[in-house]
FIGUDO-828103 format. One record per residue: residue number from 1; residue in one letter; x, y, z of N, C-alpha, C in turn. Coordinates in Angstrom, 3 decimals. Example, Ala and Ser with C-alpha at 12.3 -4.5 7.8 and 13.67 -1.06 7.14 Angstrom:
REM residues 2
<rec 1,A,<13.190,-5.690,7.800>,<12.300,-4.500,7.800>,<13.200,-3.300,7.800>>
<rec 2,S,<12.850,-2.250,7.080>,<13.670,-1.060,7.140>,<12.900,0.030,7.870>>
//
This chain:
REM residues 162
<rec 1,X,<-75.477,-31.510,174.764>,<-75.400,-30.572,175.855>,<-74.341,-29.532,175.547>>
<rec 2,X,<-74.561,-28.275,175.834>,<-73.731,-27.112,175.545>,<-72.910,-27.002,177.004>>
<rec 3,X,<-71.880,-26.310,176.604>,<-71.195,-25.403,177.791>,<-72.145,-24.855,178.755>>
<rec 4,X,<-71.621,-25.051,180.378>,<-72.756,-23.633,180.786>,<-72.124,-22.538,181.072>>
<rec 5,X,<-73.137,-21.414,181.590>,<-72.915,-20.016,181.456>,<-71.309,-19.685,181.817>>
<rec 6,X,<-71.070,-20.097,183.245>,<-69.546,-19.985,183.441>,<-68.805,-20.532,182.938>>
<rec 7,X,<-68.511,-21.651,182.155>,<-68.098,-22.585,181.033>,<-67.850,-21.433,180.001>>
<rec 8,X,<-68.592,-20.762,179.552>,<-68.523,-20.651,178.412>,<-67.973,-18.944,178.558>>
<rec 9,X,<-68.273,-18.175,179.810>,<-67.321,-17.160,179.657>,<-65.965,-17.040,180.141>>
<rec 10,X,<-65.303,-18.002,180.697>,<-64.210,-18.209,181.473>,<-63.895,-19.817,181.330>>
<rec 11,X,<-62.632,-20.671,181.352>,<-62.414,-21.746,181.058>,<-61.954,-22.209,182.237>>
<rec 12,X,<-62.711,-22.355,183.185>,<-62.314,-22.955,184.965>,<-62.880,-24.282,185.061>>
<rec 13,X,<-61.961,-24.856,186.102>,<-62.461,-26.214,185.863>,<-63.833,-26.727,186.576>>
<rec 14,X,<-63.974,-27.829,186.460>,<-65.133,-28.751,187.341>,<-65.701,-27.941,188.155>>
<rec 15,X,<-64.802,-28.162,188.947>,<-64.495,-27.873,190.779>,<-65.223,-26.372,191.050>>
<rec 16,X,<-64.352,-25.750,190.024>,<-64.369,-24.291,190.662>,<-65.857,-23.462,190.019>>
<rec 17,X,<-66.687,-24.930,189.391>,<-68.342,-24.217,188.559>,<-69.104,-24.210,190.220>>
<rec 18,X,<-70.299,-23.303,190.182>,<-71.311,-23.177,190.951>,<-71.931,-24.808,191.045>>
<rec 19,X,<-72.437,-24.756,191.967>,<-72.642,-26.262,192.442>,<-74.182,-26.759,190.855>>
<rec 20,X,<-74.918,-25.784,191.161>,<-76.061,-26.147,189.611>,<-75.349,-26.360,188.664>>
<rec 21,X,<-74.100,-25.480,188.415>,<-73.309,-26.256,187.599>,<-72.809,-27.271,186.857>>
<rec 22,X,<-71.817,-27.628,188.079>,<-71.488,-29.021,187.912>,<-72.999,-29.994,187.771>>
<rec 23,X,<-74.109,-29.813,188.575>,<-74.932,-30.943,188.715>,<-75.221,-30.547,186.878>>
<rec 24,X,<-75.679,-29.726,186.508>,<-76.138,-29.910,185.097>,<-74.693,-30.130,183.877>>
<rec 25,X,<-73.538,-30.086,184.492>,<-72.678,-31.065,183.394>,<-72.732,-32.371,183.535>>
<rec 26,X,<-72.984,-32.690,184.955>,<-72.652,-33.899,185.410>,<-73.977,-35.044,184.887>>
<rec 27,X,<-75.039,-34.035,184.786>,<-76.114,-34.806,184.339>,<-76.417,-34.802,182.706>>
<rec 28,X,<-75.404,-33.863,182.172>,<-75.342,-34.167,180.485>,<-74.331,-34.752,179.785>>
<rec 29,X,<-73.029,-35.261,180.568>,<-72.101,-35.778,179.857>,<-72.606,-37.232,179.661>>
<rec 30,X,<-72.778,-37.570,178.155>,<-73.226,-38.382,177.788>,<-72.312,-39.951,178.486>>
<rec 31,X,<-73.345,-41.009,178.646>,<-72.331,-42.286,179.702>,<-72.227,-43.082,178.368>>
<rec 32,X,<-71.011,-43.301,178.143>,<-70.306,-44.043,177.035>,<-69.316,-45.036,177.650>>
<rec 33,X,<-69.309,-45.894,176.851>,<-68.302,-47.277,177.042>,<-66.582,-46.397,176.731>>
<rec 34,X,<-66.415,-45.916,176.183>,<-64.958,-45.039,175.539>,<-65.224,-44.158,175.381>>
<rec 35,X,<-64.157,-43.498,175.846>,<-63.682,-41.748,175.542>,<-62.405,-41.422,175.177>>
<rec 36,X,<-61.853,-40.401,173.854>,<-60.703,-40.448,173.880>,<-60.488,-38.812,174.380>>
<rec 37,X,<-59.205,-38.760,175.086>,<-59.177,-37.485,175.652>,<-57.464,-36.901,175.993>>
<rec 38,X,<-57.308,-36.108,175.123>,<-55.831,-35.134,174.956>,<-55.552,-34.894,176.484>>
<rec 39,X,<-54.786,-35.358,176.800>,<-54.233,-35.526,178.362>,<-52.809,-34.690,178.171>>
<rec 40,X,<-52.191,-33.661,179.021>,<-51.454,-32.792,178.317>,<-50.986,-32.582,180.033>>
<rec 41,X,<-49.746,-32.394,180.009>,<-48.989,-32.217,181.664>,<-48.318,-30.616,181.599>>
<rec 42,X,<-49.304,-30.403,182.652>,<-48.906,-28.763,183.454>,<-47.591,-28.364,184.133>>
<rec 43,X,<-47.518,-27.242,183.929>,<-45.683,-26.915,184.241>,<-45.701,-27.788,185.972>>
<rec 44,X,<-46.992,-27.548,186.692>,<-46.750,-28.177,188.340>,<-46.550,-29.598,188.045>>
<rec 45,X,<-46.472,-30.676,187.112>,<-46.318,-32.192,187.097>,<-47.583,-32.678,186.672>>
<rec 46,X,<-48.775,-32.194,187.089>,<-50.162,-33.195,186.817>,<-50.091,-32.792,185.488>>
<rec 47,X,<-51.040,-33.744,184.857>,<-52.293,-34.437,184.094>,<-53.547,-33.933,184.083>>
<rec 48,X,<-53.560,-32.833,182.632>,<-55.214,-32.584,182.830>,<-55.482,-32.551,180.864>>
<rec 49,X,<-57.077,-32.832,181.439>,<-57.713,-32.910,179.749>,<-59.005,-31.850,179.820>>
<rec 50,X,<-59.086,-31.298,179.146>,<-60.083,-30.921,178.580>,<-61.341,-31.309,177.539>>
<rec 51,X,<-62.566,-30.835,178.072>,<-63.811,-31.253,177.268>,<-64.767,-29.817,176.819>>
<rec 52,X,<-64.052,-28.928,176.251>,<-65.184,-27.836,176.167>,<-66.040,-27.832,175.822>>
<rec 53,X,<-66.646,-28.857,174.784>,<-67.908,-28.766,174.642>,<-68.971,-29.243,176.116>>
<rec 54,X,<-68.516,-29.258,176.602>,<-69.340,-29.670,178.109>,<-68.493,-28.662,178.955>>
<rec 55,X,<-68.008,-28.028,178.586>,<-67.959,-26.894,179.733>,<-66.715,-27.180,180.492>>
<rec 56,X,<-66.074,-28.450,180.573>,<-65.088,-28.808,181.535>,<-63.336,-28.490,180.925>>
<rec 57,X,<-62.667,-27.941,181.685>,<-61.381,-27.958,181.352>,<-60.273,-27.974,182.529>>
<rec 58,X,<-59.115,-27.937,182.277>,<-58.057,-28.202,183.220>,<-58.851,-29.253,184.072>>
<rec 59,X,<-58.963,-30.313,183.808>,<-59.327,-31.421,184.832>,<-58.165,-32.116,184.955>>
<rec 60,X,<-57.675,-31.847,185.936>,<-56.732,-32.516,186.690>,<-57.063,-34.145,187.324>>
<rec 61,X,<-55.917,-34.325,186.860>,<-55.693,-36.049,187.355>,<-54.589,-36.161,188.553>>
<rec 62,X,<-55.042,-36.454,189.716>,<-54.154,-36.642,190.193>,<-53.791,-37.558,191.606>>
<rec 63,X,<-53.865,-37.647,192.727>,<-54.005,-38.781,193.716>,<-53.371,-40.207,193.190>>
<rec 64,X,<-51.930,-40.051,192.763>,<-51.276,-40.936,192.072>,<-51.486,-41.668,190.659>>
<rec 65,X,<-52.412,-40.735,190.111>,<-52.710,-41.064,188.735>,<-51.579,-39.840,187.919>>
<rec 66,X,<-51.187,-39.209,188.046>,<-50.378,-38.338,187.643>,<-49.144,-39.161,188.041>>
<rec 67,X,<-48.499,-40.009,188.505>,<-47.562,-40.849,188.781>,<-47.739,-41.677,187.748>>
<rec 68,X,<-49.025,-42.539,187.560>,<-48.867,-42.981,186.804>,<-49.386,-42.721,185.183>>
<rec 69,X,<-48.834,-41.689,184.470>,<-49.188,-41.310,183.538>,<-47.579,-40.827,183.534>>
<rec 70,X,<-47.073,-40.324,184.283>,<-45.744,-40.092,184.120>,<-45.106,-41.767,184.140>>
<rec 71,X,<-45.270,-42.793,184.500>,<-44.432,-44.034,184.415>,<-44.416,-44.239,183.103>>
<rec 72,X,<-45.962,-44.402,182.335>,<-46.419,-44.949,181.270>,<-45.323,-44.358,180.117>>
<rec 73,X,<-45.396,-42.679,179.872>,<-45.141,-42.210,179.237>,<-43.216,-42.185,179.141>>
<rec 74,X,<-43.124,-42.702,180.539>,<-41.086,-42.539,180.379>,<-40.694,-43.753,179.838>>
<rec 75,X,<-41.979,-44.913,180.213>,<-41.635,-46.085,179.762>,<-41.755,-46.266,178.255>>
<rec 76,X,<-43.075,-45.747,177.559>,<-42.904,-45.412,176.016>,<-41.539,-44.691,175.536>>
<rec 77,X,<-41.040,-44.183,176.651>,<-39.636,-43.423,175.893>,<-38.595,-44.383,175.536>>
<rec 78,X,<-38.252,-45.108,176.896>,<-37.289,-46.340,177.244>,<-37.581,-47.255,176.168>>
<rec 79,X,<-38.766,-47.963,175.686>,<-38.933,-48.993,174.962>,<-39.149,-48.401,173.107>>
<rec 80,X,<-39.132,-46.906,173.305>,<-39.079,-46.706,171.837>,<-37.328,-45.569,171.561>>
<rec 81,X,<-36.682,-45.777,172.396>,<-35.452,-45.216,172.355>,<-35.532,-44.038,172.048>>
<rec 82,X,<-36.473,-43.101,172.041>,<-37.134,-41.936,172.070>,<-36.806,-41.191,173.340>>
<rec 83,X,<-35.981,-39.634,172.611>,<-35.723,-38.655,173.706>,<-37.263,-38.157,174.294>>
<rec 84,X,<-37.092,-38.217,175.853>,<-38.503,-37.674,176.378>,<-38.073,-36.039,177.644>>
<rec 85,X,<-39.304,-35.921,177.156>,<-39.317,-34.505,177.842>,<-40.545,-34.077,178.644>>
<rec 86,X,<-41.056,-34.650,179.557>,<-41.865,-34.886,180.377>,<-42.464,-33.067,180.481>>
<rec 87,X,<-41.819,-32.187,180.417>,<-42.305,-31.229,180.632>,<-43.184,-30.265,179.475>>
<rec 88,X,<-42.888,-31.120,178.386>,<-43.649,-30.805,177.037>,<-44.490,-32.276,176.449>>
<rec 89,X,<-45.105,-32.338,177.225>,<-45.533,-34.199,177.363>,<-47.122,-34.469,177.022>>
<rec 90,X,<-47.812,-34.716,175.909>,<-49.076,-35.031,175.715>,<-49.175,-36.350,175.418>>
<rec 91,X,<-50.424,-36.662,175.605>,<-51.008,-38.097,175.762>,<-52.265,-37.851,175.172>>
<rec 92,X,<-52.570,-38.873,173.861>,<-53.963,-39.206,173.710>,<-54.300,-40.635,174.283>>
<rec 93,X,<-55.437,-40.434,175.105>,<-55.886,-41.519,175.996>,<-56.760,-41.998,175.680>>
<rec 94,X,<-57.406,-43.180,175.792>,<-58.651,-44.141,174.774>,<-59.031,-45.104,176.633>>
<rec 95,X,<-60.056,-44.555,177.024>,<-60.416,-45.178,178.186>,<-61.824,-45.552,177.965>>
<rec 96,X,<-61.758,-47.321,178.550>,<-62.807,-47.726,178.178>,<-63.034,-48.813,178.949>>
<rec 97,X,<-64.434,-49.096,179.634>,<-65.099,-49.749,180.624>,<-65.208,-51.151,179.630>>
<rec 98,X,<-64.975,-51.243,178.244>,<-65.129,-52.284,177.861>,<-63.163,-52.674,177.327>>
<rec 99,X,<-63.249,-54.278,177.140>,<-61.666,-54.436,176.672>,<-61.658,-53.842,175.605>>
<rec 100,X,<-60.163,-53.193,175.670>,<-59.139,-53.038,173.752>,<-58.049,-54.090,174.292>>
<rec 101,X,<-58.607,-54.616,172.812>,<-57.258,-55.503,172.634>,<-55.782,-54.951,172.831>>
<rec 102,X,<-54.598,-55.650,173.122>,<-53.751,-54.812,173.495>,<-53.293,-53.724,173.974>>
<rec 103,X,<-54.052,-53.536,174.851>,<-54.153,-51.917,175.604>,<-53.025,-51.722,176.377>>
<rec 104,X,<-52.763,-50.341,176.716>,<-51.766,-49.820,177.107>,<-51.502,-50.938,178.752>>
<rec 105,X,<-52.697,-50.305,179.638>,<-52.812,-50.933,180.976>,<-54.112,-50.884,181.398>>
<rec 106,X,<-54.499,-51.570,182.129>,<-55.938,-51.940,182.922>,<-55.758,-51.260,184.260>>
<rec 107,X,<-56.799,-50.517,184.593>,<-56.503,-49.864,185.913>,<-58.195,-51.123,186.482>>
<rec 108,X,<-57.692,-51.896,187.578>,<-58.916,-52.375,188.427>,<-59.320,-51.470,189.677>>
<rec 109,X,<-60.713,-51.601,190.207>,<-61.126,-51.247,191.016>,<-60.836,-51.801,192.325>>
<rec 110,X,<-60.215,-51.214,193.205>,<-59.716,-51.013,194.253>,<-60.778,-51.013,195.323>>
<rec 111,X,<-61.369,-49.703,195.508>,<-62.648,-49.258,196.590>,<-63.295,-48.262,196.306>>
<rec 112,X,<-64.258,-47.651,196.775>,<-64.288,-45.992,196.921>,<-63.571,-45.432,198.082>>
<rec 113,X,<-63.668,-44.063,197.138>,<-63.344,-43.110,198.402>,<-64.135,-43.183,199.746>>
<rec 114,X,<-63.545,-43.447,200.999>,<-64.220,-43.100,202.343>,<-64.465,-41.452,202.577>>
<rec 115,X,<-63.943,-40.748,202.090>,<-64.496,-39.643,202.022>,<-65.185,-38.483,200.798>>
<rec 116,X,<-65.263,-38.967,199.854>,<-65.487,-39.349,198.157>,<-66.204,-40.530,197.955>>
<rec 117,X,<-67.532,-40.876,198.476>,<-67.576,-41.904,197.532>,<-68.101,-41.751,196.500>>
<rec 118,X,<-68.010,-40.733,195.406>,<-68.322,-40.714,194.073>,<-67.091,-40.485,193.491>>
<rec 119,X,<-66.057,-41.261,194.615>,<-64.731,-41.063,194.164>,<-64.102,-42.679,194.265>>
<rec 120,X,<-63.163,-42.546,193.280>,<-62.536,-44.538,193.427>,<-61.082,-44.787,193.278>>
<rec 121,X,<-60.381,-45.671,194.103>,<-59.395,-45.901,193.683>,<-59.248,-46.978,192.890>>
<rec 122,X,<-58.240,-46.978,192.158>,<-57.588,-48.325,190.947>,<-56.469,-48.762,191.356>>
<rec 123,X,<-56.253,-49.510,190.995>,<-54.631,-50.381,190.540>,<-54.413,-50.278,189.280>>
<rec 124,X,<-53.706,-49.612,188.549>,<-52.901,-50.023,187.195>,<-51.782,-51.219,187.896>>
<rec 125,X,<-52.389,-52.071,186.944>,<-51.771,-53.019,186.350>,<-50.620,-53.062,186.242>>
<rec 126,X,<-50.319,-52.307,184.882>,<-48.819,-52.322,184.736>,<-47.732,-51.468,185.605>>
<rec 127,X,<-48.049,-50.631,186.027>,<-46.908,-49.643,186.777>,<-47.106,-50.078,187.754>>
<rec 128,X,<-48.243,-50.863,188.405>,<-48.773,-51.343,190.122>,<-49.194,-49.755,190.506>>
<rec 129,X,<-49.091,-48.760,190.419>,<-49.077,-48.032,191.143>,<-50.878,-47.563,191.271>>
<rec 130,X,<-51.340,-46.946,192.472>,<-52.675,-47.078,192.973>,<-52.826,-45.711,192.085>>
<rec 131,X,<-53.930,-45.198,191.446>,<-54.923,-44.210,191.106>,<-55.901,-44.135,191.732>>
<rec 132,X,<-56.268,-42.711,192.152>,<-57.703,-41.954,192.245>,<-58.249,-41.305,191.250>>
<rec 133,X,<-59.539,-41.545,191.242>,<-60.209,-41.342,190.264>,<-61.366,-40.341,190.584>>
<rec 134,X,<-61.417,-39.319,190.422>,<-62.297,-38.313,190.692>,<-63.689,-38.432,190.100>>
<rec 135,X,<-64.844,-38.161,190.655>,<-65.965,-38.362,190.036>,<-66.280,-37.673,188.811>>
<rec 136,X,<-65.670,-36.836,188.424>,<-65.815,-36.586,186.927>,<-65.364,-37.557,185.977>>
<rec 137,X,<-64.174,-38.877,186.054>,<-63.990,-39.501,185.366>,<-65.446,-40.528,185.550>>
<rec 138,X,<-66.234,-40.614,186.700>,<-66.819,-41.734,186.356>,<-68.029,-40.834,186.191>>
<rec 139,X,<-68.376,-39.937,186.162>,<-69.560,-39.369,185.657>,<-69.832,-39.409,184.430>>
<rec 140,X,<-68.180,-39.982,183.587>,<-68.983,-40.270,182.195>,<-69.044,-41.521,181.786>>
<rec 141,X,<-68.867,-42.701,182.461>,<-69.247,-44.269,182.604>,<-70.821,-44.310,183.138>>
<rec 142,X,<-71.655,-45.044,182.543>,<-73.200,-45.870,182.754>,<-72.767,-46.015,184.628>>
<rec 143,X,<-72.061,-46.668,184.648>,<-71.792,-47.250,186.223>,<-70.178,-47.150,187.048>>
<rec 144,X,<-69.581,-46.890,187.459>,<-68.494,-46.876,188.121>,<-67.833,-48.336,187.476>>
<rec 145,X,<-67.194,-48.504,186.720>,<-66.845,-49.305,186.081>,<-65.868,-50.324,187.155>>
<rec 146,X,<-65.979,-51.645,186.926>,<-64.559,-52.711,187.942>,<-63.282,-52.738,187.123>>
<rec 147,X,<-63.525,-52.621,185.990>,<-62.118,-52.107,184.975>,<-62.191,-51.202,184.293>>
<rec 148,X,<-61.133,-50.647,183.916>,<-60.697,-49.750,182.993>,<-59.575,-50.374,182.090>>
<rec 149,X,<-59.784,-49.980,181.159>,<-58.585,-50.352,179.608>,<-58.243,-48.965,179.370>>
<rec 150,X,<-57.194,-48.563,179.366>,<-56.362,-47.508,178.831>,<-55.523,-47.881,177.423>>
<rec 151,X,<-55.408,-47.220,176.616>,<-55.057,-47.410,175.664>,<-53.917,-45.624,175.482>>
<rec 152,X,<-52.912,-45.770,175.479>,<-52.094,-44.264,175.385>,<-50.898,-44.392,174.325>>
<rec 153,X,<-51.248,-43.606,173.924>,<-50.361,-42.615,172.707>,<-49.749,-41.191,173.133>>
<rec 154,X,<-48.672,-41.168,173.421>,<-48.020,-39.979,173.403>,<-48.045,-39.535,172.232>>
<rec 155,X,<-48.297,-37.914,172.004>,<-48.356,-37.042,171.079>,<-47.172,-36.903,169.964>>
<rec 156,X,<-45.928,-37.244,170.776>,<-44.343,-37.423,169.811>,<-44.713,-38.561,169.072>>
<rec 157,X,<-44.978,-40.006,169.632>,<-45.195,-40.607,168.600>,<-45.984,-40.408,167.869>>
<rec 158,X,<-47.081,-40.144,168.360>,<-48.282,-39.647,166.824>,<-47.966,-39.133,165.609>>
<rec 159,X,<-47.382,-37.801,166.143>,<-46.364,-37.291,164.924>,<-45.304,-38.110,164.121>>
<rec 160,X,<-44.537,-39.047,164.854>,<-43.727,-40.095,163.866>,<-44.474,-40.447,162.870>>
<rec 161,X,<-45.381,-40.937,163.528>,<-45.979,-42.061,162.500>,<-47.114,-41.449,161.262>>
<rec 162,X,<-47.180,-39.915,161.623>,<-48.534,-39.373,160.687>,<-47.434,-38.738,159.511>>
//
């Protein structure tokens, strides 16, 4: 599936495509068990990734998932004695409806949205703290998944180690 028309002359997110739009990304993003996706934090605090080849960008994470992407990442600082700088802060993310061994954290399914329900909340695991999950994350899961495995790499370490 390609970009569509507004996709591809302007880089706006989800939200802000014509409603045929979204329905024809939403009905070509291929449903996969894993996705890995450059998660990169905006001068306002959130969490957004981009997918241009499907047209989607600045997708914002947020309804306490931006909380917890900021825990994850201060806590990779703390446990690798690594200066952090939250405001120059990327994340490669490995999310997947099936287990990784040793994964970062498990976000479980909580409920849907009562006013969203193509919307869900989680529990991460490790931080406890609750996530919302916008229907673009589960538009690219087979089914609204009961777990999630996160697997995260901040971008500083990547560079250490390459």
């Amino acid at each position: 599936m390609t970009a569509t028309l507004t996709a591809l002359t302007q880089p706006v997110t989800f939200w802000e495509l014509p409603e045929v739009e979204q329905e024809t990304i939403a009905n070509g993003l291929p449903k996969q068990d894993t996705w890995v996706l450059n998660v990169i934090r905006n001068d306002e605090g959130y969490w957004y990734f981009d997918l241009p080849e499907y047209g989607i960008y600045n997708e914002l994470l947020v309804g306490g998932t931006q909380l917890a992407l900021d825990w994850h990442y201060l806590d990779w600082a703390l446990q690798n004695s690594f200066p952090c700088d939250l405001d120059a802060a990327e994340i490669e993310m490995v999310v997947s409806s099936k287990p990784i061994e040793d994964c970062t954290t498990v976000l479980t399914f909580l409920q849907k949205d009562i006013e969203d329900p193509n919307a869900s909340y989680y529990l991460d695991t490790r931080s406890n703290l609750e996530c919302w999950l916008c229907p673009m994350l589960l538009y690219m899961f087979k089914d609204i998944p009961e777990t999630l495995y996160l697997d995260l790499y901040p971008e500083t370490w990547l560079d250490e180690i390459n």
